[in-house]
C-alpha positions, 0 to 999 in steps of 0.5 A, a space after each residue: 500500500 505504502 508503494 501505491 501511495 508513492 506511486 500515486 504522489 509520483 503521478 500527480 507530481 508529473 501531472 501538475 509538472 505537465 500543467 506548468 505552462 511556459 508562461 508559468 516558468 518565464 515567470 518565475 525567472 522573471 523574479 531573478 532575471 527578469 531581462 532574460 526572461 523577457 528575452 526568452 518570453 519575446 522568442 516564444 512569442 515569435 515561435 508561436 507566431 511562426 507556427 500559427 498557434 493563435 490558440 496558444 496566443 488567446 490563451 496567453 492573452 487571457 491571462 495576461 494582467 492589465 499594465 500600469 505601462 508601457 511607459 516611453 518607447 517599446 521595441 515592436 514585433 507582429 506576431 505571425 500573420 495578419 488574417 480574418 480580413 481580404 487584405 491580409 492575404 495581400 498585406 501579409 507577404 509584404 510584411 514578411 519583406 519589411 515589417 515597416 513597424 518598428 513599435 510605438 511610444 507610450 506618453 501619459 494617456 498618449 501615444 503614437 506608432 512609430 515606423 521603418 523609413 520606408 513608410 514614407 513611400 508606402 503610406 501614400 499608396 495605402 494611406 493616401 491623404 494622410 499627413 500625421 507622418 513625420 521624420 524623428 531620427 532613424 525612423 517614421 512617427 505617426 497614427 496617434 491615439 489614446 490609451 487607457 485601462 478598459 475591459 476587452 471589447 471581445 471575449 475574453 472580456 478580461 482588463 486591457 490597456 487599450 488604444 483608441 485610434 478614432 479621436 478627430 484630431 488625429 486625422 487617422 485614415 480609414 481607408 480600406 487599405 489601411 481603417 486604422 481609424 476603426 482599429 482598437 488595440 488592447 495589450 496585456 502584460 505578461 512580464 516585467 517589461 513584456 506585453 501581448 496586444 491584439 488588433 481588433 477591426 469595427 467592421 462597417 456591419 459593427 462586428 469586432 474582428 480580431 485581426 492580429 497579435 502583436 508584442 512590445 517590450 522595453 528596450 534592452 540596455 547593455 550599459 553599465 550601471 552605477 
């Protein structure tokens, strides 16, 4: 009996280990090495993008607490294709030559996005008649909105920080091509420093389509401390 006892603790001892997500393990390095947990979290993120596991994303997603930041300028990367409108399918080999997103800058209830320099040249064609581009250093700034914590606007209806593209005096376009105008994101921070956005489209039915996972992280720094 003692033996079976044993045996028993040893199972539920594997099956709580198999239940252990890698969520669960990044954050537990976060707590003593949080730069490299952020590092590490940013290349799971890519795989699962890679290999097409939205699932995996709306999983992390749900989980995901909502952020007292991001605060300042955040490194950007599209997680996996765009999908679920028409233009994705010409949008998404585009992206894969220059993903021309480069992140966006966080300012207290302000923010705007911030692009590679070929954006100068595609933005007419996508986005013709919008004038919010400008040059700042090495890259294209622009497409302000406002953001604040609000619940999710599609299930799982958890607490986001979320990025409001429509106020007027952003001259947002809304263009087919590029209706970033009716575009709502919402981030959620998985790590100190890590955070997993969705974009989500108003279609003009009013539905809320789920568009694309995105992921920001602060900026590593290698200088020394003192």
């Amino acid at each position: 009996m003692a033996t079976a006892g044993r045996n028993t603790d040893s199972a539920n001892d594997t099956s709580n280990r198999a239940r252990t997500s890698v969520l669960d393990d990044l954050q537990e390095l976060a707590r003593t090495s949080p730069a490299l947990a952020r590092n590490q979290g940013w290349d799971y993120l890519q795989q699962l993008g890679a290999a097409g596991r939205r699932d995996q994303l709306a999983a992390l997603f749900e989980r995901g607490q909502a952020p007292d930041g991001p605060h300042g300028a955040m490194e950007g990367l599209i997680v996996g294709n765009l999908f679920g409108i028409p233009e994705a399918y010409l949008a998404n080999p585009l992206l894969k030559i220059d993903p021309t997103w480069r992140g966006k800058t966080f300012d207290a209830g302000t923010g705007f996005n911030r692009l590679s320099p070929l954006a100068k040249f595609a933005m007419p064609v996508i986005a013709p008649g919008y004038r919010g581009l400008r040059r700042v250093g090495s890259e294209m700034v622009g497409f302000a909105f406002n953001h604040r914590i609000d619940t999710a606007a599609i299930a799982p209806h958890n607490q986001v920080r979320a990025l409001d593209y429509s106020p007027q005096e952003y001259r947002n376009p809304t263009f087919r091509t590029f209706p970033i105008k009716r575009t709502r994101d919402e981030v959620v921070e998985l790590l100190p420093g890590l955070y997993l956005g969705r974009a989500l489209l108003t279609m003009h039915s009013g539905e809320i389509r789920l568009i694309a996972y995105f992921a920001l992280r602060e900026f590593a720094d290698e200088s020394p401390r003192r």
